[in-house]
C-alpha positions as CSV (number, residue, x, y, z in Angstrom):
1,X,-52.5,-13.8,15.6
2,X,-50.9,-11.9,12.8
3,X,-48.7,-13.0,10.1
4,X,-45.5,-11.2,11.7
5,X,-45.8,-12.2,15.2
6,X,-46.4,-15.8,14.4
7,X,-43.3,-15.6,12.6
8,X,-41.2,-14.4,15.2
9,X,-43.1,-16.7,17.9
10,X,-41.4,-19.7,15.9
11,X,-38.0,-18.2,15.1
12,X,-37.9,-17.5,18.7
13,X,-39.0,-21.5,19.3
14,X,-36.7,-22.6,16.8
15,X,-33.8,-20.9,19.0
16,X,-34.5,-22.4,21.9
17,X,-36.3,-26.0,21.1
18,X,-34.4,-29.1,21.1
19,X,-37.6,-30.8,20.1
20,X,-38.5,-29.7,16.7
21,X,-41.6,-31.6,15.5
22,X,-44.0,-33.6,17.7
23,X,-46.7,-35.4,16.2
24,X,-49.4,-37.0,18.7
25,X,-51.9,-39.6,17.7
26,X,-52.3,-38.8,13.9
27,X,-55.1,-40.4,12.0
28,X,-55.8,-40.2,8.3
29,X,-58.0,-41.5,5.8
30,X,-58.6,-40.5,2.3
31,X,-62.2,-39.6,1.3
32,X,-64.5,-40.1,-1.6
33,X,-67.5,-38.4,-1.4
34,X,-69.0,-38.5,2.2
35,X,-66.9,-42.2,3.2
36,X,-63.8,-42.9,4.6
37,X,-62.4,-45.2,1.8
38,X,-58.5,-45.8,3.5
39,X,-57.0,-45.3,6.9
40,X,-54.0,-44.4,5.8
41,X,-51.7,-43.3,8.8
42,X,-53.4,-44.7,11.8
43,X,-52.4,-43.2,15.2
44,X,-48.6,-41.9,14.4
45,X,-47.2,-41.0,17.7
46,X,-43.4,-39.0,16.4
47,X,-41.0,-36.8,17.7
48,X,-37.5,-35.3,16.0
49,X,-34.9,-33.3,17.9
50,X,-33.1,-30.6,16.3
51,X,-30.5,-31.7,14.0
52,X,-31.5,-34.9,13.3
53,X,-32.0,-37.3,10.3
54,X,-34.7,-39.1,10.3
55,X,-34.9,-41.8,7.3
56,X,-38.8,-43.2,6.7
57,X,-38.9,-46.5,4.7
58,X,-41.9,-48.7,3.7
59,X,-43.6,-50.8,0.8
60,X,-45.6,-48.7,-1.7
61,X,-49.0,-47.1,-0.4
62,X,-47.2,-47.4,3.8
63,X,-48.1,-44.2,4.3
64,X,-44.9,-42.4,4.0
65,X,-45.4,-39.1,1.9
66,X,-49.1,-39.1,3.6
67,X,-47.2,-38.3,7.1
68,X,-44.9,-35.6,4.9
69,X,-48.2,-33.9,4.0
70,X,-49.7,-34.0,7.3
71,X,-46.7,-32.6,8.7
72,X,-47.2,-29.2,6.9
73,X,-50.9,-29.6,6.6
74,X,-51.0,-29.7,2.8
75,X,-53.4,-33.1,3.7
76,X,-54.4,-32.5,7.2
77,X,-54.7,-35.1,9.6
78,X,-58.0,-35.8,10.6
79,X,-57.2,-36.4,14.1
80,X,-54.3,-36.0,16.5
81,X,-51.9,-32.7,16.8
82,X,-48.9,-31.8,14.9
83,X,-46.1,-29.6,17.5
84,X,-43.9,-27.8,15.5
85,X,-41.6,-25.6,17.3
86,X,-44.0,-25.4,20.5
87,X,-47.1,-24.7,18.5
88,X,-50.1,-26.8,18.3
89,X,-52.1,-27.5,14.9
90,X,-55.1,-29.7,14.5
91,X,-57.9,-30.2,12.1
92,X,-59.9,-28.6,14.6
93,X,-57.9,-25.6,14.4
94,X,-59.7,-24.6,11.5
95,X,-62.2,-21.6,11.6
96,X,-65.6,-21.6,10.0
97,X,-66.0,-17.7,9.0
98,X,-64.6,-16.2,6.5
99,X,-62.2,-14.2,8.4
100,X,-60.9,-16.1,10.8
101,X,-60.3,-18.9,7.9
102,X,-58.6,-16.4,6.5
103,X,-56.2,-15.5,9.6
104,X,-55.5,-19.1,9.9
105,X,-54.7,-19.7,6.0
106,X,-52.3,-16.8,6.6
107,X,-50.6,-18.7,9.8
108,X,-50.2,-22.0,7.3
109,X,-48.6,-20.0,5.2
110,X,-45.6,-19.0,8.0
111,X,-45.8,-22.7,9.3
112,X,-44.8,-23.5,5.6
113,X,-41.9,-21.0,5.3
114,X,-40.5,-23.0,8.3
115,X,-41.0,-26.1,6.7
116,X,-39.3,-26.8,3.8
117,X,-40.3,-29.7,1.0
118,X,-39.1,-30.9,-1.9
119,X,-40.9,-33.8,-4.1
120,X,-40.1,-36.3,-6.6
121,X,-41.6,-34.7,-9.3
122,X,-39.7,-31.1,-9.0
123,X,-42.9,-29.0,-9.2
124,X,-41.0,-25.8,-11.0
125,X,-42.9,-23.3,-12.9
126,X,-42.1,-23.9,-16.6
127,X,-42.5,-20.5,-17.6
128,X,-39.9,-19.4,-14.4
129,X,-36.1,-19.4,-14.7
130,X,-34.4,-21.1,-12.1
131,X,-33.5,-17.9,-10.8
132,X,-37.2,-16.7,-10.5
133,X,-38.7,-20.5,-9.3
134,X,-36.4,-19.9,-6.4
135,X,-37.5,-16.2,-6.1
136,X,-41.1,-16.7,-6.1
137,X,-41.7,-17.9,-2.7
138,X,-39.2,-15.1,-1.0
139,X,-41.1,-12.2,-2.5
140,X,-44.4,-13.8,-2.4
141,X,-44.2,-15.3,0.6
142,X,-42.2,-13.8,2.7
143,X,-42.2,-10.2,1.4
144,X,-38.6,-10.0,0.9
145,X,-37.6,-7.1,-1.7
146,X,-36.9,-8.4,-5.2
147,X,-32.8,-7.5,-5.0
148,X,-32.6,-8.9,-1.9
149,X,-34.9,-12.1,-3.1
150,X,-32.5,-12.1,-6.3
151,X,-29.7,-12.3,-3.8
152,X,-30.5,-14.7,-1.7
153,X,-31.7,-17.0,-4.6
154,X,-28.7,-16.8,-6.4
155,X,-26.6,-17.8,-3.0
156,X,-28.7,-21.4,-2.9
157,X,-28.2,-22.1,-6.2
158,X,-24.2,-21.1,-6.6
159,X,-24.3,-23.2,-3.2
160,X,-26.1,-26.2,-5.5
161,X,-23.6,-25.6,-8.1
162,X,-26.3,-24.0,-10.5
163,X,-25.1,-20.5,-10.3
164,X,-24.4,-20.8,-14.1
165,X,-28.3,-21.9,-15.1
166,X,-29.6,-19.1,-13.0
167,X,-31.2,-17.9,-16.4
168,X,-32.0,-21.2,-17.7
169,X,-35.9,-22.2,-17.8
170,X,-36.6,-25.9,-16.3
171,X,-36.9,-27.4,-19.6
172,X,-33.3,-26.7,-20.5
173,X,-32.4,-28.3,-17.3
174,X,-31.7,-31.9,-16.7
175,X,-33.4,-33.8,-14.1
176,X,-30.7,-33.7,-11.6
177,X,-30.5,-29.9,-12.0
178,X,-34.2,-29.9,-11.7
179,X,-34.1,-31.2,-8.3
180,X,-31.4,-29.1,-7.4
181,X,-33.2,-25.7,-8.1
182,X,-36.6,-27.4,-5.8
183,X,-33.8,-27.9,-2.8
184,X,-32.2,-24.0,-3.5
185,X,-35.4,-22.9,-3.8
186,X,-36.8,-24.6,-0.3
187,X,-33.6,-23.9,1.2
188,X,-33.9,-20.0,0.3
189,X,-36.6,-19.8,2.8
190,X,-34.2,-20.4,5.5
191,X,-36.5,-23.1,6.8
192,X,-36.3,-24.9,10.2
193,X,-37.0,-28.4,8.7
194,X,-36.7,-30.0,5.7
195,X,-38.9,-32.6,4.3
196,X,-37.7,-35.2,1.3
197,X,-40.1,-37.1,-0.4
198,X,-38.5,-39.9,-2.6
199,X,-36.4,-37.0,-4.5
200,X,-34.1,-39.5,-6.1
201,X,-36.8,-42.1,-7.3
202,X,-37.4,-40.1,-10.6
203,X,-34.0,-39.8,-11.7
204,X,-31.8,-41.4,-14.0
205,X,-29.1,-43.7,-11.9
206,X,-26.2,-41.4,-12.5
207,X,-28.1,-38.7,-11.1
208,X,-29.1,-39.6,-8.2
209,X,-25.5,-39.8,-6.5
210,X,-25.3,-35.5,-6.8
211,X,-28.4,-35.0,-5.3
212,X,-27.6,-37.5,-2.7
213,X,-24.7,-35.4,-1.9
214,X,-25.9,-32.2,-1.7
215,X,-28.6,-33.9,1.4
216,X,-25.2,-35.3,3.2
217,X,-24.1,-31.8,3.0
218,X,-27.2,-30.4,4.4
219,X,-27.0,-33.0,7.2
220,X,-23.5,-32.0,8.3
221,X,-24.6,-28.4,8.3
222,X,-27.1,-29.2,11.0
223,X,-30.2,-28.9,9.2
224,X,-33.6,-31.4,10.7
225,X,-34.5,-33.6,7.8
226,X,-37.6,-36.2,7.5
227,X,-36.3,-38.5,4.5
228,X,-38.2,-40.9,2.6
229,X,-36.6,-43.0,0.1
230,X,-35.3,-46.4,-0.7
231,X,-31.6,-45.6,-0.9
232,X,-30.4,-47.5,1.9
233,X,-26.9,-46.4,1.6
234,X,-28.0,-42.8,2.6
235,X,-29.9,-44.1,5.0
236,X,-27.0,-46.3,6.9
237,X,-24.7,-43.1,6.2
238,X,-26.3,-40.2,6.9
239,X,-29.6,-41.2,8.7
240,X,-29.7,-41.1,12.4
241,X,-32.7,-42.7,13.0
242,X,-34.8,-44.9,10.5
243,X,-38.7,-45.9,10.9
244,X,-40.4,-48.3,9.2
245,X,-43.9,-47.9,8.0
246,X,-46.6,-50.3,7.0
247,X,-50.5,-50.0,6.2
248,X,-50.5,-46.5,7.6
249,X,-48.6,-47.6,11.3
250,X,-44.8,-47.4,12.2
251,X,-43.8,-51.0,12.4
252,X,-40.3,-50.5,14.1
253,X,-37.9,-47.6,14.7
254,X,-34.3,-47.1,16.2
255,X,-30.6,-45.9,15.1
256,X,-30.3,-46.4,11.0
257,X,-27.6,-48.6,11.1
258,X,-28.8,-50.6,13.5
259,X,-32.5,-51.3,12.1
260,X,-30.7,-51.8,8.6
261,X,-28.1,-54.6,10.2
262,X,-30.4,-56.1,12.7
263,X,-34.4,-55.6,12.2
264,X,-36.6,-57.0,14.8
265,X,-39.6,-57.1,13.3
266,X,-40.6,-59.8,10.4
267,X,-42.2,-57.0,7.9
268,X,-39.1,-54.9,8.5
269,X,-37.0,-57.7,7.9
270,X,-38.9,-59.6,5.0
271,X,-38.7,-55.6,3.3
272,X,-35.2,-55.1,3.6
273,X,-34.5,-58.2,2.2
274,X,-36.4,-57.3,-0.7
275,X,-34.4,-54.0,-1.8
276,X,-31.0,-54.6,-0.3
């Protein structure tokens, strides 16, 4: 399948899907060498509708940004499928020539335009403005004229309130503005869904409020969103739906609020008690 039809296969998905994302019996373990050293998600049976919030919480080393990287086959599960907007991805998937690897590298790279992620850690090009770190992936990527790109960049980040450090270069940026130029720049791809992973864990405390924000804003605009994180005050707001996860497995799932009040399992409960 080419590059431009797969594209317009999952904008034409996106239109019509109420189920976004569908993961089925997803297994993962890391490697060294030739052994499995770690199961670390073990048989992850998930599905988000359009619109929704969907909070994931858990002790260190649960799992949580191992399912985020499986989703957009950055770390491909080793077994299972991953549905995203009607189309089926496995490990399997994965051609042995040269060309046909290359075909399917090319259809990861539309799968990722549609799924957008942001980390902890930023991930900006120091030598980029803000301007061009959210430019890259538009022209790169997705082919888009450099005007256009320059346009559509400078929309996100006036949207993000950085419309004023469009020139500025990351390291004349502070940590909360850092994180806002990752979400204008994932945003500029115009994706489907949106993936958070603990993007308020390496900020200072006063920061992390604004960035906080601008996710709540994104929520009431409709966008899907997989959040991990320990701020359980987003979670009871803004989350629909919160899952807990422990030693790879979902422990317990349901509405936010009501996992946060009134958790039914003891790990769920015993962990909540810890942070809240």
């Amino acid at each position: 399948m080419e590059e431009n039809s797969l594209d317009l296969d999952l904008a034409a998905s996106a239109a019509n899907a109420k189920t976004i994302l569908r993961l089925e019996g997803v297994n993962k373990w890391f490697h060294r060498g030739t052994l499995r050293n770690a199961h670390v998600l073990k048989d992850i049976n998930l599905e988000v509708t359009r619109g929704e919030v969907l909070v994931v919480i858990g002790p260190s080393g649960s799992g949580k940004s191992t399912l985020l990287r499986c989703i957009n086959f950055v770390a491909p599960p080793e077994t299972g499928t991953v549905v995203f907007l009607e189309r089926k991805w496995t490990k399997d998937n994965v051609p042995l020539n040269p060309i046909g690897r290359l075909s399917y590298e090319r259809e990861l790279n539309v799968l990722r335009t549609h799924i957008g992620m942001v980390f902890q850690h930023f991930n900006l090009f120091p030598h980029m403005t803000a301007l061009q770190n959210v430019t890259l992936g538009l022209t790169r990527v997705l082919g888009v004229p450099g005007k256009q790109a320059r346009e559509r960049a400078m929309v996100e980040l006036e949207r993000l309130g950085l419309g004023a450090k469009a020139k500025s270069y990351p390291s004349q940026l502070s940590g909360g503005q850092k994180q806002r130029v990752a979400i204008a720049r994932a945003l500029a791809m115009k994706p489907q869904l949106m993936l958070f992973d603990e993007v308020t864990s390496a900020l200072d405390p006063e920061l992390i409020g604004g960035i906080l924000e601008e996710m709540k804003k994104l929520a009431l605009e409709g966008m899907t969103m997989i959040v991990v994180t320990h701020e359980m005050g987003f979670a009871r707001e803004v989350g629909d739906r919160l899952m807990f996860m422990d030693e790879g497995a979902i422990v317990e799932e349901g509405p936010a609020r009501e996992v946060i009040k009134s958790p039914r399992n003891e790990r769920t409960q015993a962990f909540l008690r810890a942070i809240l």
